[in-house]
C-alpha positions as CSV (number, residue, x, y, z in Angstrom):
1,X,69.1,129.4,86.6
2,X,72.9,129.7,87.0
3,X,73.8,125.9,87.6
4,X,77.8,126.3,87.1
5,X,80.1,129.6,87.7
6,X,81.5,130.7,83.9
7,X,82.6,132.9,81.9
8,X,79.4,132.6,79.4
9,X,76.6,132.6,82.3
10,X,78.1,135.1,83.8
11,X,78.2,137.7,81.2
12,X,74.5,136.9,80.3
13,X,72.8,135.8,83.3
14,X,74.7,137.0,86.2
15,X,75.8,140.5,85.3
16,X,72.5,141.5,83.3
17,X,70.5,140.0,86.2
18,X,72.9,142.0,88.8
19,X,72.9,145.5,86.9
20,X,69.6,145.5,85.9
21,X,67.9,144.3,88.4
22,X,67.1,147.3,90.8
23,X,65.4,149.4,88.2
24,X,62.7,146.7,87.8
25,X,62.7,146.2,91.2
26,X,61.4,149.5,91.1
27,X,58.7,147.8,88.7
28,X,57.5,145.5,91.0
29,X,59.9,142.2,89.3
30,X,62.5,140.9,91.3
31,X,65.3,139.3,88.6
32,X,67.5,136.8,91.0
33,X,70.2,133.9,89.8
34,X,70.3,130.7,91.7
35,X,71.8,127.1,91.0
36,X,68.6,125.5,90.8
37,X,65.1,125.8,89.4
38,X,62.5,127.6,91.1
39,X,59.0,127.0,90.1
40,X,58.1,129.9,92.3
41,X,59.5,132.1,89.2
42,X,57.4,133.8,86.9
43,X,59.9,133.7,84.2
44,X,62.8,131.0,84.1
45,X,66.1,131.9,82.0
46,X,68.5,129.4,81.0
47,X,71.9,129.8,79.0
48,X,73.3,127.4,76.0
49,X,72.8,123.9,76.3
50,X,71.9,121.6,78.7
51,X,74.0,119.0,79.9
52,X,73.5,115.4,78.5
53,X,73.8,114.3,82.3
54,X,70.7,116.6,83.6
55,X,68.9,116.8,80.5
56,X,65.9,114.6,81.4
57,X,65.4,116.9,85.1
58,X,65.9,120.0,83.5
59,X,63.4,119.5,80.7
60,X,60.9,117.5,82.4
61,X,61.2,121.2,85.0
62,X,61.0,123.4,82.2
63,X,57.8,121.6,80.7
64,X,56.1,121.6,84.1
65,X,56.8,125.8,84.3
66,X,55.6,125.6,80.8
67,X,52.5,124.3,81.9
68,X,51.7,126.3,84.7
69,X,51.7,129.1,82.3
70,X,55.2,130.8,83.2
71,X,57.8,131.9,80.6
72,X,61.1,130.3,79.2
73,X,63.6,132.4,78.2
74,X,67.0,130.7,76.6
75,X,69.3,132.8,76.7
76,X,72.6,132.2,73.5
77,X,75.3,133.6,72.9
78,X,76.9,131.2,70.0
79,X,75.6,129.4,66.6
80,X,75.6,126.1,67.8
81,X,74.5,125.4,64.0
82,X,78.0,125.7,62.7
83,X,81.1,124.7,65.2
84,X,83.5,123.7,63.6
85,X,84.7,119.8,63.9
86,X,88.0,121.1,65.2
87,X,86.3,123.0,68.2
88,X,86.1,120.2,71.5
89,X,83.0,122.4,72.1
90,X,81.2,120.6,68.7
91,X,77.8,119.3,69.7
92,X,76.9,115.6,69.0
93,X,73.3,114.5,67.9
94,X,72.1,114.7,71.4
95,X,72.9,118.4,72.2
96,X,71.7,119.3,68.8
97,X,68.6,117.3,69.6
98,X,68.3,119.4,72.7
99,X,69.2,122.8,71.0
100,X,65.9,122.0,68.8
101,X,64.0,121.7,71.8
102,X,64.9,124.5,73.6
103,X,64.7,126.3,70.8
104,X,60.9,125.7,70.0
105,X,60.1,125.7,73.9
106,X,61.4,128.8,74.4
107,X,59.3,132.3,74.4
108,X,62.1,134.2,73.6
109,X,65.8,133.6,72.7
110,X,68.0,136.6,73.7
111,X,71.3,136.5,71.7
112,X,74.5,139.1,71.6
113,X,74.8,140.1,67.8
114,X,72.4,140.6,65.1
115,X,74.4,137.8,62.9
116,X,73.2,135.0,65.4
117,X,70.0,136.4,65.4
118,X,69.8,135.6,62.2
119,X,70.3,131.7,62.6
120,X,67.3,131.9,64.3
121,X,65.2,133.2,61.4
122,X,62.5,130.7,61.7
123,X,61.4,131.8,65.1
124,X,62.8,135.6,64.4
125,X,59.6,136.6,66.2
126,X,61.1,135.7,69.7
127,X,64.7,136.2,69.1
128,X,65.8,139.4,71.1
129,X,69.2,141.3,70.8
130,X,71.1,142.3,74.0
131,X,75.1,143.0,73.4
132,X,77.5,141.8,75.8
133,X,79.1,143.9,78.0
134,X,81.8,144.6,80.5
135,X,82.0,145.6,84.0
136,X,84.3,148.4,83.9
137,X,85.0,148.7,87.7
138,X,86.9,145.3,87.8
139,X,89.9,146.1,85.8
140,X,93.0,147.9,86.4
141,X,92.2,151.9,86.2
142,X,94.9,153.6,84.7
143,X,96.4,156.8,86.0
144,X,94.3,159.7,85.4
145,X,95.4,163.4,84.1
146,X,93.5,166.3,84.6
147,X,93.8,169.9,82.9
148,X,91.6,172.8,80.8
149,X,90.5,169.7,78.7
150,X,89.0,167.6,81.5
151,X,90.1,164.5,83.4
152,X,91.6,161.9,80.8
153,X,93.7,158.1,81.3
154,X,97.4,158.7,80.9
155,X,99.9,155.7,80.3
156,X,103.6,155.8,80.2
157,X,105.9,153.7,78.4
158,X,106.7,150.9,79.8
159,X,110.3,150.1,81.7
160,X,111.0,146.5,80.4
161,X,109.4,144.5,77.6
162,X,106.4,145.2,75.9
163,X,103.7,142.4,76.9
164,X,101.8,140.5,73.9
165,X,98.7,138.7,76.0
166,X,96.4,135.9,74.3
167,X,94.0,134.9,76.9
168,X,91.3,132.4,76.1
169,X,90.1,128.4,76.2
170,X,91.3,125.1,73.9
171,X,88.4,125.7,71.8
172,X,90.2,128.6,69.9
173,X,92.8,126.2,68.7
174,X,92.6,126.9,65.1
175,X,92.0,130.0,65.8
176,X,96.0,131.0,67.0
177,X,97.2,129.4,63.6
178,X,97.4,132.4,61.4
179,X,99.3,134.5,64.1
180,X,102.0,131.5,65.1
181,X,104.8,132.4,62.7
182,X,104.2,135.9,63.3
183,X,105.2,135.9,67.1
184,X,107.7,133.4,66.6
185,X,109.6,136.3,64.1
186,X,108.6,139.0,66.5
187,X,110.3,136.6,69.5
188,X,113.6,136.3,67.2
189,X,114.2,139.6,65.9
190,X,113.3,141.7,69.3
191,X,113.8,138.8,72.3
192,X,112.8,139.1,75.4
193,X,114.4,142.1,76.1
194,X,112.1,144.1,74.4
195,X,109.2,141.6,74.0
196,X,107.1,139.3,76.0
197,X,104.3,136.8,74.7
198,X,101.9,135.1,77.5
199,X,99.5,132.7,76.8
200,X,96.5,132.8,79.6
201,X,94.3,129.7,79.8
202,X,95.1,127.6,76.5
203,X,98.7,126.3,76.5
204,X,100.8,128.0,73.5
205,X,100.8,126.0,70.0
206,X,103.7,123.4,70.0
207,X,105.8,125.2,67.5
208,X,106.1,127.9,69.6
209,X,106.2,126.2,72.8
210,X,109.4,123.8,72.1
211,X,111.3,127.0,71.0
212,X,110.2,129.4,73.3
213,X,108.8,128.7,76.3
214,X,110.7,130.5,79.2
215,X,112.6,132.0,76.6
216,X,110.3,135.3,75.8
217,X,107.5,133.2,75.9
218,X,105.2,132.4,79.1
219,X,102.1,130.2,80.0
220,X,100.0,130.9,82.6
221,X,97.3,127.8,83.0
222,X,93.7,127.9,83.2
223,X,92.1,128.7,86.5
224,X,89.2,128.7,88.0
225,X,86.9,131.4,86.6
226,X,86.3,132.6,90.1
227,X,90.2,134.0,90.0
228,X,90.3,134.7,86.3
229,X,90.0,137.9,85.9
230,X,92.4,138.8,88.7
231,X,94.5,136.2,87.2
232,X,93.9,138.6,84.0
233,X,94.8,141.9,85.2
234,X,97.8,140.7,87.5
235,X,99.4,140.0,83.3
236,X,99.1,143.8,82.6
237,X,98.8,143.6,78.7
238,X,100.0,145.8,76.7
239,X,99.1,144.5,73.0
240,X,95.7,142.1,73.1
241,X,95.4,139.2,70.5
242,X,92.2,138.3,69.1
243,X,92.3,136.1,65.8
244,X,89.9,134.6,64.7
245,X,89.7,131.8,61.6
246,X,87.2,133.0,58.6
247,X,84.5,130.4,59.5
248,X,80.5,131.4,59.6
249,X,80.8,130.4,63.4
250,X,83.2,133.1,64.6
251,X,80.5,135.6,62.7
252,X,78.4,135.0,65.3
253,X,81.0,135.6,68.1
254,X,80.7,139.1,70.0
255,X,83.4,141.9,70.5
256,X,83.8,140.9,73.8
257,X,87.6,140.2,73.9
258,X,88.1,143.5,72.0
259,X,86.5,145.0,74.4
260,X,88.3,142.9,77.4
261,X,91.6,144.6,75.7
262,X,90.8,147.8,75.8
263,X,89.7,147.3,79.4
264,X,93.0,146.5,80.2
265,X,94.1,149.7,78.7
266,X,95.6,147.4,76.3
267,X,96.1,148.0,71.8
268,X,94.3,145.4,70.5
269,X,95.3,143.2,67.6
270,X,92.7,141.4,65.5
271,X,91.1,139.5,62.8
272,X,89.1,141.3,60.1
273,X,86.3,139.3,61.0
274,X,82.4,139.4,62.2
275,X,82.1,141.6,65.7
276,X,86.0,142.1,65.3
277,X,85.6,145.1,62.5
278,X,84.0,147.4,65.7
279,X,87.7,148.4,66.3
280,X,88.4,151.3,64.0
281,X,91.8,150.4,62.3
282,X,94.4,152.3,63.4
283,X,93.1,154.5,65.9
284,X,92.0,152.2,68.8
285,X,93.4,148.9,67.5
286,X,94.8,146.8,64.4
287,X,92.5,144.9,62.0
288,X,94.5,142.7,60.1
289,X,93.5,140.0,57.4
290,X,94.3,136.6,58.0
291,X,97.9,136.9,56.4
292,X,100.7,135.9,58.6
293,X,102.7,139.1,57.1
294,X,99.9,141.3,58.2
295,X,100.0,140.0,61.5
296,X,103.9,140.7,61.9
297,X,103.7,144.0,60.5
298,X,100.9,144.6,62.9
299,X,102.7,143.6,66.0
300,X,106.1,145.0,65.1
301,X,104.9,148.5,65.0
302,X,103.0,147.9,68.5
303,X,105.9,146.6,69.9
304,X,108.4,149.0,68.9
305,X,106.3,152.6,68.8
306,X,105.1,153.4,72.1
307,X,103.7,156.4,71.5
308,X,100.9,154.4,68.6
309,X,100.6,151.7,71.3
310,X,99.5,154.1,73.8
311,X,97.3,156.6,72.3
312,X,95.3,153.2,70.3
313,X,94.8,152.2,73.7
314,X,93.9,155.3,75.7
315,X,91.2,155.6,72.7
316,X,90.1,152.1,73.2
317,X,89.7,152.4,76.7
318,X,87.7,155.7,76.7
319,X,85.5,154.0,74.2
320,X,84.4,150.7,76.4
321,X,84.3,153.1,78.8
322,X,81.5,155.1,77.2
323,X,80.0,152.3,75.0
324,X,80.3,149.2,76.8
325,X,80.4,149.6,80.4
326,X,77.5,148.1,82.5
327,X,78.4,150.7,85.2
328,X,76.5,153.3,82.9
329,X,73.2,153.0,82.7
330,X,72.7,154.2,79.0
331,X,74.6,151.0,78.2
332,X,72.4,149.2,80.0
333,X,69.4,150.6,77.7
334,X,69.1,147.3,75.3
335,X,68.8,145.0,78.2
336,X,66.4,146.9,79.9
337,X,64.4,147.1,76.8
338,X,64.7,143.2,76.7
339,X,63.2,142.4,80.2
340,X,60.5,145.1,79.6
341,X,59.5,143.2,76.3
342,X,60.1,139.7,78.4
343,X,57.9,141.0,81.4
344,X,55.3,142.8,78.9
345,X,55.6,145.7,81.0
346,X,56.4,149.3,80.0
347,X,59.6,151.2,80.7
């Protein structure tokens, strides 16, 4: 069931159903999306919470398939046990009344990291791991070298400023605050000459805003998701931001902006935090503490040595590349797993 176009269906309904899909075709199961329910489905998936508008069609849809024997699969990819009162996305008693329901209607739960598989330790016997991943084929490819060693991505410095890309939704609000007074002294000392800061989807934080907007500092609004990821690579990043505040409900968040940056052949920069730690400091990325020095010292050298820059993000692309790219099919081996287990058929 894919009621609404997003960036959460789509990366755990859409794309698994889409790459998967013809080698259990092979097996005699068709996997399809659609916007509405289909009671001629064998198996019904359905991802995060329903709506408090449709809740009474959707459940009363989901307890007839129930009773005509066919499977339920919810499919979550954040603790909704633990949002944080600052984040709009919060749940109020009746979507938390609904997450209990789904959650003991369900035959299995498929979530993206072990951590928020482990929120769901009372019914750990359904809970299934399948990691997020990236379609590889959709982003910018950079220029390519070839020589005795093989065929390898190239990047050269770049001609004007360096671009420092955030790109995500209001409900990482608190998120931004420990990196604020870091880009505001990266945007004093080194000015737009040399340095760029865009803020994709969620507007920049007011302090930064009233002093820098237009001035080394640019917003580019939300759009629709349909255009987002062309919206995305039209930026061209060069250093990706990806803080995160030290709460138990960014533990359960995946890598999946780290692994956006190095998509866009870009160095990440990032919290120390949950999924974040994948990047190995130094070599395809920054880990920094929250600590607004670390943050500065972080960006600084990005900023000013191209040569660090570029190699962290040559590594990080070869390494989504290999690791997290649903165009290779040894990526795709935990999902597969995960529909063979939901189908009870064999690979």
């Amino acid at each position: 069931m894919y009621p609404y176009d997003g960036g959460c269906s789509f990366h755990r309904l859409l794309q698994p159903a889409r790459f998967c899909g013809p080698k259990f075709r092979e097996l005699g199961w068709d996997i399809r999306v659609g916007a509405a329910i289909t009671h001629e489905a064998d198996v019904l998936f359905w991802h995060g919470l329903v709506d408090e508008s449709t809740i009474i069609s959707v459940l009363v849809a989901l307890t007839r398939a129930k009773a005509e024997g066919k499977k339920f699969v919810w499919s979550v990819d954040d603790d909704w046990l633990t949002v944080p009162t600052w984040n709009p996305a919060h749940p109020g008693p009746v979507s938390m009344a609904i997450y209990h329901i789904l959650r003991e209607m369900s035959d299995y739960i498929i979530v993206s990291t072990p951590y928020l598989a482990s929120t769901f330790a009372s019914v750990s016997h359904k809970v299934l791991i399948a990691p997020n991943l990236i379609d590889l084929s959709v982003f910018p490819r950079p220029e390519l070298k070839e020589d005795d060693k093989g065929v390898y991505p190239i990047q050269h410095p770049p001609k004007g400023p360096v671009h420092v890309v955030w790109s995500g939704g209001v409900t990482h609000q608190e998120d931004l605050t420990v990196m604020v007074d870091a880009l505001s002294r990266l945007l004093d000392k080194y000015g737009r000459e040399r340095c760029v800061v865009t803020f994709n989807g969620m507007p920049p934080p007011p302090k930064l805003m009233t002093k820098y907007l237009h001035r080394g500092m640019f917003h580019q609004p939300i759009v629709p998701f349909a255009v987002y990821q062309m919206t995305l690579n039209s930026i061209r990043p060069h250093v990706y931001l990806a803080p995160q505040s030290e709460v138990p409900f960014n533990l359960s968040k995946s890598n999946l902006r780290i692994m956006e940056g190095w998509a866009l052949c870009a160095a990440p920069v990032a919290s120390e935090w949950g999924e974040y730690a994948c990047i190995e400091n130094g070599k395809d990325g920054r880990l920094v503490s929250n600590d607004p020095d670390q943050w500065y010292s972080a960006l600084q050298r990005l900023v000013t040595d191209h040569e660090t820059r570029i190699q962290m993000a040559l590594r990080g692309y070869c390494r989504v590349d290999a690791k997290y790219n649903w165009q290779r099919e040894e990526c795709r081996l935990p999902w597969y797993k995960t529909f063979a287990t939901i189908f009870g058929i064999e690979l």
